[in-house]
N, C-alpha and C positions, 0 to 999 in steps of 0.2 A: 522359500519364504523371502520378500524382499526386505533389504538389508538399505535404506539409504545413507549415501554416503556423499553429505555436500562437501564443498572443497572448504577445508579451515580457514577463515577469516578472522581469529579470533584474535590473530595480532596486527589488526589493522584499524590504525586509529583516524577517525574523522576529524577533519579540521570546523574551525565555527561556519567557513562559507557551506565545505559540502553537506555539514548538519541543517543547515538551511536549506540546501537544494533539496536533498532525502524531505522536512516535510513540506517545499512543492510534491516533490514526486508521490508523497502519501496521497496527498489532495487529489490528484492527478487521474491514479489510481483510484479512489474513491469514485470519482465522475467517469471514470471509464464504465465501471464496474456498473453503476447506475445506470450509468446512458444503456446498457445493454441489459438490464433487466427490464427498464421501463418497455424498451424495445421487445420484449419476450413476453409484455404485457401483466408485468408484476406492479404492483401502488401501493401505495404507505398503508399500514396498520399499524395499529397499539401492539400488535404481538403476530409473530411471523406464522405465515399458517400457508403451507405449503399448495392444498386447495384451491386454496382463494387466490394463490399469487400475491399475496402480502406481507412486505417484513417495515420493519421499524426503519429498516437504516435508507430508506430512499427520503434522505432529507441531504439539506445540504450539509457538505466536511464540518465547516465550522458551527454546525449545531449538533454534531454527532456527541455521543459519550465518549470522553476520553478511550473507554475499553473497547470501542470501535476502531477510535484516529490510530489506537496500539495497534492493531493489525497490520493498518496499512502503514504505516510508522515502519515497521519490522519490516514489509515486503520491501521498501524501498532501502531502509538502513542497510539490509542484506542484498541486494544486487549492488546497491552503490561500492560496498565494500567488496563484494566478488569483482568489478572491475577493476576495482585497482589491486587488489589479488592477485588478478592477472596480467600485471605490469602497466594495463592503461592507464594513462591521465587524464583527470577531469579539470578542464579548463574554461575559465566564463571570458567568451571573446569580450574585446574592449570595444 
């Protein structure tokens, strides 16, 4: 049975820049996601229906529902926070 086991991050706090960068990175993510579904031949629907290749969220980040942007919100909150986890630093060149 698999057991996942991410690395604790739980005490790693974001500053107001990197909370900014995480929702680029949300966005980011978003439009990856999309760009490669459209590409796979998926289009917007009222309700996602596997068949047809259609889900609600091939719209833009900033029109999404909140309980969409939470998704990708977390994919990004959580890597940003595994890097520096892992002793990196995130720095914005000048």
């Amino acid at each position: 049975m698999y057991n996942p086991k991410p690395i604790d991050t739980s005490s790693v706090e974001l500053s107001g820049e990197l909370t900014e960068l995480t929702e680029k990175l949300a966005e980011n993510v978003h439009e990856t996601w999309a760009q490669s579904r459209i590409k796979e031949g998926w289009t917007y629907g009222k309700e996602r229906n596997d068949a047809l290749l259609q889900t609600p969220c091939l719209l833009p980040y900033d029109e999404l529902p909140e309980s969409e942007k939470e998704y990708d919100r977390n994919t990004a909150i959580s890597t940003v926070k595994l890097i520096l986890a892992l002793g990196f630093k995130i720095e914005k060149a000048e």
